[in-house]
C-alpha positions in Angstrom: 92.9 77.7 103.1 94.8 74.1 102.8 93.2 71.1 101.6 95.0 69.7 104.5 93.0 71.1 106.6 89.1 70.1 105.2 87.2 67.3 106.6 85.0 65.8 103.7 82.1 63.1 103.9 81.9 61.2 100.6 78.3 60.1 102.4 76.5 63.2 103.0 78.9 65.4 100.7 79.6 67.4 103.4 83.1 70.1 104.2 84.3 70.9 106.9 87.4 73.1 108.1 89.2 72.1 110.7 91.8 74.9 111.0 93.0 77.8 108.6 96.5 78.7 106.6 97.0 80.2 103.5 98.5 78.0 100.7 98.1 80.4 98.2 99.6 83.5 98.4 97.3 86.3 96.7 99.7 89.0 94.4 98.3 91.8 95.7 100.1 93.7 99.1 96.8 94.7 100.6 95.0 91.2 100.6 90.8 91.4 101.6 88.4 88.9 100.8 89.4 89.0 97.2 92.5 87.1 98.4 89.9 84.8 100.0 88.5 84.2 96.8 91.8 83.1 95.3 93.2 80.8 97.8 89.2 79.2 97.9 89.5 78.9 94.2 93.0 77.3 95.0 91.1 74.6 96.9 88.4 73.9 94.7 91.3 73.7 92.4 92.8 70.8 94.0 89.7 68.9 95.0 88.6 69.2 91.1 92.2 68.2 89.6 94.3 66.8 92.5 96.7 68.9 91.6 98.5 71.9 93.4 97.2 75.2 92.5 100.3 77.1 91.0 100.7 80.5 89.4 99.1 80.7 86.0 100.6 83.1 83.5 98.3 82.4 80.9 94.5 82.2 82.8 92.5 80.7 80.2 90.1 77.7 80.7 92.6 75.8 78.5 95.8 76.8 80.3 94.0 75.8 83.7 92.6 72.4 83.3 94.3 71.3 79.9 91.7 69.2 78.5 90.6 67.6 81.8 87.0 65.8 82.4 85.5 68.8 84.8 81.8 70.3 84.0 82.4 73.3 82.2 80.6 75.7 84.3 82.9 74.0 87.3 86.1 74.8 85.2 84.5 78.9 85.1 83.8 78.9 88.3 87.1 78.4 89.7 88.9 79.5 86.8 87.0 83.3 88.0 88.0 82.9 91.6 91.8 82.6 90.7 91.9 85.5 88.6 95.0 87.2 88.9 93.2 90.7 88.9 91.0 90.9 92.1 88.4 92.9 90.2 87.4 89.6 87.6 87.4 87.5 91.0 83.8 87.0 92.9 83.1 90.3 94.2 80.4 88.9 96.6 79.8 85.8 99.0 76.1 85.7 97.9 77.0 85.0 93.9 79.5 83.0 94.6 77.2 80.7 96.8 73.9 80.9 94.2 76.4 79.6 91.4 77.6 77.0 93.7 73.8 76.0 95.0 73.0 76.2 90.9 75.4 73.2 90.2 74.5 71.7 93.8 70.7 71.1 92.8 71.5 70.1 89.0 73.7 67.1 89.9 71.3 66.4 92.7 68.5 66.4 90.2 70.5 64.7 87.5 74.0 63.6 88.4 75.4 66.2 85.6 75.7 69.8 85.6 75.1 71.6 82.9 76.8 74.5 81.4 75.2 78.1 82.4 76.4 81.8 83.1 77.8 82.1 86.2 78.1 85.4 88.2 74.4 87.0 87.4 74.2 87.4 90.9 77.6 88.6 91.6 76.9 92.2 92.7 80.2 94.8 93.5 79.8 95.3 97.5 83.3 97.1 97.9 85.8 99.0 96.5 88.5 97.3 94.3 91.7 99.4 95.2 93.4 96.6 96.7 94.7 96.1 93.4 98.4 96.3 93.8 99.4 98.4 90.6 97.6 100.6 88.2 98.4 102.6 85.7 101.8 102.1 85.9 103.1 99.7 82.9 105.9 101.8 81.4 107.1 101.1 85.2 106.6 97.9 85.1 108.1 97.2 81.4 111.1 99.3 82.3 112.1 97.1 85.5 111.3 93.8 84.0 113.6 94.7 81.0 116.5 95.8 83.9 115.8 92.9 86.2 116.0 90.6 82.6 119.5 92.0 81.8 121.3 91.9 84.8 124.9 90.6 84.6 126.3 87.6 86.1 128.2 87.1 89.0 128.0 91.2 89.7 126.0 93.4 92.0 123.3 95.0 90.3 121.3 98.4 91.6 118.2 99.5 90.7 116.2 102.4 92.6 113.1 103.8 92.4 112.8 107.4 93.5 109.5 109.5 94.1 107.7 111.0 96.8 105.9 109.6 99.8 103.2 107.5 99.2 103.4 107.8 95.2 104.0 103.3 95.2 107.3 103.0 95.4 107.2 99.8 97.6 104.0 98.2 95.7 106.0 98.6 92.0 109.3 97.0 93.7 107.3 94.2 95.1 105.4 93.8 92.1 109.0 93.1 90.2 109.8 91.0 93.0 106.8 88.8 92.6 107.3 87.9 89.4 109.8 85.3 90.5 113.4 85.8 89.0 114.5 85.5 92.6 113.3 83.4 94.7 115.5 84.4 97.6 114.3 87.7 99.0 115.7 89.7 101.7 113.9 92.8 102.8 114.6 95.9 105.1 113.1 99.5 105.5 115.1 102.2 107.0 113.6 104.2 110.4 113.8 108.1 110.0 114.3 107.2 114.3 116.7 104.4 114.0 120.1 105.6 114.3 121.7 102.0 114.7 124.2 101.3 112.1 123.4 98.6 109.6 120.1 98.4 111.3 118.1 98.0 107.8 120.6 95.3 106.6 120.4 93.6 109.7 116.8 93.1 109.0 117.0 92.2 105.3 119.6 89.7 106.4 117.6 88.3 108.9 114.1 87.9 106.7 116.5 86.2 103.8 117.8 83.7 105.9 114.5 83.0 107.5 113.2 82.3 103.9 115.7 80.0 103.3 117.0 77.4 105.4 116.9 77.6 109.1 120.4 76.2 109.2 121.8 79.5 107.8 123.2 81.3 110.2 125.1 78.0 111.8 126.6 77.6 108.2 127.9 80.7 107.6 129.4 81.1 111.1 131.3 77.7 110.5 131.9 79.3 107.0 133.0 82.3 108.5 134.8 81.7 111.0 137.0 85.0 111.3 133.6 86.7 111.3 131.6 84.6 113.7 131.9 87.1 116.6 130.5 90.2 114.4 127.5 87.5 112.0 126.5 87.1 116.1 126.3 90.9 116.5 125.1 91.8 113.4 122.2 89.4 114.1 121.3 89.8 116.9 120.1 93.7 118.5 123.3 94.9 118.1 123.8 96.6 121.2 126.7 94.8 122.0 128.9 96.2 119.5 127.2 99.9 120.2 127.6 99.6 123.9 131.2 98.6 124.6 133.8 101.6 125.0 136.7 101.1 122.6 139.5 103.9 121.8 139.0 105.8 118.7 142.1 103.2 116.5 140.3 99.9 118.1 136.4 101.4 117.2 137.8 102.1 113.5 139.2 98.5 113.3 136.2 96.9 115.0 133.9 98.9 112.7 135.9 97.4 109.6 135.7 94.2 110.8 131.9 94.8 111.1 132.0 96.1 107.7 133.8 93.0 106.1 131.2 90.7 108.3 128.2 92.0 106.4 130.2 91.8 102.8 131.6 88.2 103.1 128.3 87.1 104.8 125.9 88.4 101.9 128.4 86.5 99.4 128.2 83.6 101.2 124.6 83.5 101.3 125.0 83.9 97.2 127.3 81.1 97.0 124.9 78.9 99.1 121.2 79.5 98.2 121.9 81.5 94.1 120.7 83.9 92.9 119.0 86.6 95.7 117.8 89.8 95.9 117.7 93.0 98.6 115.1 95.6 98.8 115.7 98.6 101.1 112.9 100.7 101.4 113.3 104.7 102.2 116.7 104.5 101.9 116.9 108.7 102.1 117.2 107.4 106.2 119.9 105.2 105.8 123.1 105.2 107.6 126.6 105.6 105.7 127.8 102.4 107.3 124.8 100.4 105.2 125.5 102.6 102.2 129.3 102.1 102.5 128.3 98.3 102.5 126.5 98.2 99.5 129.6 100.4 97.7 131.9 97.2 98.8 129.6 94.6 97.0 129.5 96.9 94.1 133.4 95.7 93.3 132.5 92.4 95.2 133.2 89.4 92.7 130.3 86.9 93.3 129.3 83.3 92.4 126.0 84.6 91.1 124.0 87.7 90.4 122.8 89.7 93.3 120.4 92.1 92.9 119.7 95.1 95.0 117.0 97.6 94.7 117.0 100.6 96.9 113.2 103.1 97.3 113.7 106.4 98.1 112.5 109.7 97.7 113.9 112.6 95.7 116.9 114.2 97.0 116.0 117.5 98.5 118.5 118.9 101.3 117.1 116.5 104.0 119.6 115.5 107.0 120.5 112.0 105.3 120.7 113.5 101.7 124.4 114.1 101.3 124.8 110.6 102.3 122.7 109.4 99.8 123.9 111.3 96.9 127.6 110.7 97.5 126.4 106.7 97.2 125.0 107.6 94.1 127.7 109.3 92.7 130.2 106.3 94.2 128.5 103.4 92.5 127.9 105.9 89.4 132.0 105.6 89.2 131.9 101.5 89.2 131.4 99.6 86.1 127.8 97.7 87.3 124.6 98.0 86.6 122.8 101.1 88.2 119.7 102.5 87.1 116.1 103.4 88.2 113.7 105.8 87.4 111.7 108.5 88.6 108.0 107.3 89.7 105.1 110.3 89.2 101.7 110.6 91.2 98.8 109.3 88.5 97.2 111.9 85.6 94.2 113.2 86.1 92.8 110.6 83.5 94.4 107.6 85.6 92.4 108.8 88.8 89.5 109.1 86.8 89.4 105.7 85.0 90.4 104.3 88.8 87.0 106.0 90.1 85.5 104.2 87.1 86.2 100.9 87.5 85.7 101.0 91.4 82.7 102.4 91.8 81.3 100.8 88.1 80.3 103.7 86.2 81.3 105.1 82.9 80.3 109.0 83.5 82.2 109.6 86.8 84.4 112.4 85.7 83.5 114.5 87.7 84.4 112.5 91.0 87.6 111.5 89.5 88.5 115.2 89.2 87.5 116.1 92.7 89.5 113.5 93.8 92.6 114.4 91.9 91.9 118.3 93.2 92.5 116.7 96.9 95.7 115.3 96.1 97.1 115.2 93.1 97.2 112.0 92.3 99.0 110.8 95.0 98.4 107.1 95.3 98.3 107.0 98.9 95.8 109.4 99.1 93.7 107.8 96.3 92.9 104.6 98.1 91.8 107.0 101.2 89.5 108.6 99.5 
């Protein structure tokens, strides 16, 4: 929703939207009609303050508005739909319109509104588990304190290992959101994909596309001794897997390839600052990618690049002895590499989740019969 895009009558008092886009991006990674909420409350936000809605750290009345002439119950009303946490938003259409009608008819009746309890008729209608993270704030403290102490001008490495569906991706993300790096390139390996650098490739790609649509014409001019393989490596790459070369010419051209995909991601440093990679299930990756991310380990950069790498555990698959000699490569290296080990949730986790979703206090039972089905397997939780 974009203010841009509402018609408004100062005659009648009327709205109208002309055409739809999102302004305000929602933190959660599974966005609903709780998102909806927020970027309304982004909107009312502007039309009340004329003022760009931005991230509030601190989401008091106070830090909102600062003092500005807005009826109070106004100021609670959208301060409620931009919670952060999607269960404090509006969890129904209906009490969000009777509050709204409530102020409609008072300043109608009397040109004022006056202050009153908003949200008695906000009734829970569906389940809150859209709600990126929970239970997980050692997690969170423990990557905040890495991402905060990360050296300059270095390579940094930080992975998150645990089993499938656990929330690997949604506690990376969440880091990632936080905004220490604004530049974000991201990839995810294919268990099917057996094309070389194919998940750099893609994180490549989605940073440059976040940054400046010039990119790829600046590095090549940049670049020139690599313009040939920046073309390859971003485009399918087929044309470097397809031609027949002798085994001395593939081995230089694979080098060359190599050095393409080093030089490039420092350039991109030098131009746009400070940025970050995240490759998810890296226990499919490919030795050329993890050979790659070995060189910028030793690669001296302009600024701090930041890579964080999801996996799951090391446990005799087909792509594990690629992975582990990585580990025990960058291990050697004087740069920051840690990570940690992410767990399914307790027993009590699951059963305070249940709680809060479904709005009851003695649900402990439900909680445990949940927890019997799959251990606390995050995943599994939101299917249940």
């Amino acid at each position: 929703m974009n203010l841009d895009n509402v018609l408004i009558c100062d005659r009648f008092l009327g709205a109208k939207f002309i055409s739809f886009s999102y302004a305000k991006e929602s933190p959660e990674l599974l966005p609903d009609k709780n998102s909806n909420y927020l970027a309304l409350g982004g909107l009312f936000y502007e039309l009340a303050t004329q003022k760009k809605p931005i991230r509030f750290e601190d989401d008091s009345i106070e830090a909102i508005f600062q003092g500005q002439e807005i009826p109070l119950t106004i100021q609670h009303i959208i301060q409620k739909l931009l919670s952060k946490f999607p269960k404090n938003r509006y969890q129904s259409l209906d009490g969000l319109i009777s509050d709204l009608k409530s102020c409609m008819v008072q300043f109608q009746k009397t040109a004022s509104i006056q202050y009153f309890f908003h949200g008695q008729k906000d009734l829970k209608t569906s389940s809150l588990l859209t709600e990126y993270l929970y239970r997980r704030s050692s997690e969170e403290d423990f990557l905040s304190q890495a991402v905060s102490n990360l050296p300059d001008r270095k390579a940094s490495f930080i992975y998150v290992e645990g089993g499938a569906g656990v929330g690997k991706t949604a506690l990376v993300e969440n880091e990632l959101r936080n905004g220490l790096f604004e530049n974000v390139g991201r990839g995810k390996c294919d268990q099917f994909q057996n094309r070389p650098y194919a998940v750099l490739v893609e994180a490549m790609k989605s940073l440059i596309a976040g940054t400046d649509s010039d990119s790829f014409q600046k590095i090549s001019k940049a670049l020139p001794q690599h313009e040939k393989y920046l073309t390859i490596m971003l485009s399918d790459g087929s044309d470097f897997e397809n031609r027949s070369l002798d085994e001395e010419d593939a081995v230089k051209e694979k080098l060359r390839l190599h050095n393409a995909f080093v030089d490039g991601i420092g350039y991109l440093s030098d131009e746009v600052g400070s940025l970050a990679l995240f490759l998810d299930d890296v226990q499919w990756s490919d030795k050329p990618t993890l050979d790659v991310l070995a060189s910028l380990s030793i690669y001296k950069f302009s600024n701090r690049i930041l890579i964080f790498r999801a996996h799951r555990p090391v446990e005799g698959g087909p792509f594990d002895h690629i992975l582990s000699k990585f580990k025990s490569d960058v291990s050697e290296i004087d740069v920051l590499n840690c990570g940690l080990l992410l767990k399914n949730l307790t027993l009590n986790s699951v059963k305070d989740l249940v709680s809060d979703v479904i709005g009851l206090q003695d649900s402990d039972s439900l909680g445990s019969l949940i927890f019997s089905k799959n251990g606390g397997n995050s995943l599994f939780v939101r299917a249940c």
